[in-house]
C-alpha positions as semicolon CSV with decimal commas, in nm:
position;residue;x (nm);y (nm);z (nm)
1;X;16,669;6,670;4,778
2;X;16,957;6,437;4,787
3;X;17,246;6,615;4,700
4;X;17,362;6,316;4,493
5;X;17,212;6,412;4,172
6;X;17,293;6,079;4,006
7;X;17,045;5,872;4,207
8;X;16,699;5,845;4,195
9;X;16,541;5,887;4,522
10;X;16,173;5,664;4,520
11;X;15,978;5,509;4,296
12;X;15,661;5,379;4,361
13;X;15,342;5,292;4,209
14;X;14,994;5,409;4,198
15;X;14,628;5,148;4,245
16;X;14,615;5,231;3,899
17;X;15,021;5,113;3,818
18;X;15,116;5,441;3,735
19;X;15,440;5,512;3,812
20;X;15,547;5,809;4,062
21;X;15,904;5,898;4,034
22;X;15,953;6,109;4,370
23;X;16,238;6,397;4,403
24;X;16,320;6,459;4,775
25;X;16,386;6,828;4,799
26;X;16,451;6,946;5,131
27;X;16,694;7,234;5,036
28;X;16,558;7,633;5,091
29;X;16,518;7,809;4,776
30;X;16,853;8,044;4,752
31;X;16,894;8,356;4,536
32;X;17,261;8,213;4,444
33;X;17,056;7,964;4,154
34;X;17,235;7,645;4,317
35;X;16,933;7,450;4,436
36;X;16,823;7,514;4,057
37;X;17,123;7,372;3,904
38;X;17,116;7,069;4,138
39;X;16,734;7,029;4,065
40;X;16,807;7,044;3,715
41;X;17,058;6,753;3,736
42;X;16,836;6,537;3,937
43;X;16,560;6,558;3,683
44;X;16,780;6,534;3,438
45;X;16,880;6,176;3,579
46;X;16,549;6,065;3,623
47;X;16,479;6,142;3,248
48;X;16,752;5,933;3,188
49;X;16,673;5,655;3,355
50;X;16,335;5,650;3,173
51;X;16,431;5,714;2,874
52;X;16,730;5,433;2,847
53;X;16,474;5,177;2,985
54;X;16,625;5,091;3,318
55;X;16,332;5,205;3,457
56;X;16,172;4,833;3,292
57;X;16,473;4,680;3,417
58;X;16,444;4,743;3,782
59;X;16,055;4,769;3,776
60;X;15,934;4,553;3,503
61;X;15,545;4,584;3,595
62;X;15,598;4,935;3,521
63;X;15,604;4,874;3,100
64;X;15,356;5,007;2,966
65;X;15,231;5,267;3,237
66;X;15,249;5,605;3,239
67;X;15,528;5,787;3,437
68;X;15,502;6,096;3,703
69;X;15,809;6,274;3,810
70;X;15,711;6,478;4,131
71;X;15,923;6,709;4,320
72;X;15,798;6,731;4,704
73;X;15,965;7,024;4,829
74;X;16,006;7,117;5,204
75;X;16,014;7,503;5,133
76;X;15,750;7,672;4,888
77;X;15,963;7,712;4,579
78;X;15,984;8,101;4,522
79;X;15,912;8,283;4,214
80;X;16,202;8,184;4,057
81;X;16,192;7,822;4,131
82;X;15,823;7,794;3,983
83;X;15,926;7,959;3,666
84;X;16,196;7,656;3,678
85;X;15,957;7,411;3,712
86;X;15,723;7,520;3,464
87;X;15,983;7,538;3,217
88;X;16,077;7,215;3,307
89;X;15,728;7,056;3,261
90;X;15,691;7,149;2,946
91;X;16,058;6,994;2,865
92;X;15,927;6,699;3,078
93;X;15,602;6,607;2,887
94;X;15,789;6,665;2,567
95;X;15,962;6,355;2,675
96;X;15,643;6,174;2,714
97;X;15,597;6,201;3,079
98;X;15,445;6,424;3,340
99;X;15,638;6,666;3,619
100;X;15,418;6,782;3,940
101;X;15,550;6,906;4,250
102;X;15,389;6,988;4,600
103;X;15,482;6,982;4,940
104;X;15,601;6,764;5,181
105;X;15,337;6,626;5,428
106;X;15,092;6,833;5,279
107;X;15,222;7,200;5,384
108;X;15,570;7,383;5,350
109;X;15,764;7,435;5,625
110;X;15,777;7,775;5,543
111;X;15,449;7,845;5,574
112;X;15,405;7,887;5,938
């Protein structure tokens, strides 16, 4: 994940037009709750640029579709981090919009 949690890192769109709103994370999962906090503030910008419309401004073929915000993660978020991210689904589609995550080129790095 970029550690500049002000910017949103891709955005790209579906055959169908939906749009995916992708979160680079390629920070390990520490027990000191700072990858939380920054993954918290990058979501929290992405909701924000949805929600104040400069998501139409930048990508106007995107009006009207429905919007995915998916964290690809190098390292298989630990217990803590999926508690996190379900919590933060549910505040996500209360928005209107959906949150996913997986990993990054199919398979965490961790997992060899």
């Amino acid at each position: 994940m970029s550690e500049q949690s002000d910017v949103v890192d891709f955005v790209s769109q579906t055959p169908s037009g939906d749009v995916v709103l992708t979160v680079s994370d390629h920070l390990p999962w520490g027990p000191d709750g700072e990858h939380l906090l920054l993954l918290q503030e990058k979501l929290n910008t992405y909701l924000r640029f949805l929600e104040s419309g400069e998501v139409y401004e930048r990508f106007p073929t995107s009006r009207g579709k429905s919007f995915l915000l998916n964290v690809v993660c190098l390292y298989r978020p630990d217990s803590t981090a999926t508690a996190f991210l379900g919590q933060a689904r549910v505040a996500v589609e209360g928005a209107g919009f959906n949150l996913g995550w997986s990993p990054l080129n199919g398979a965490y790095s961790d997992d060899n």
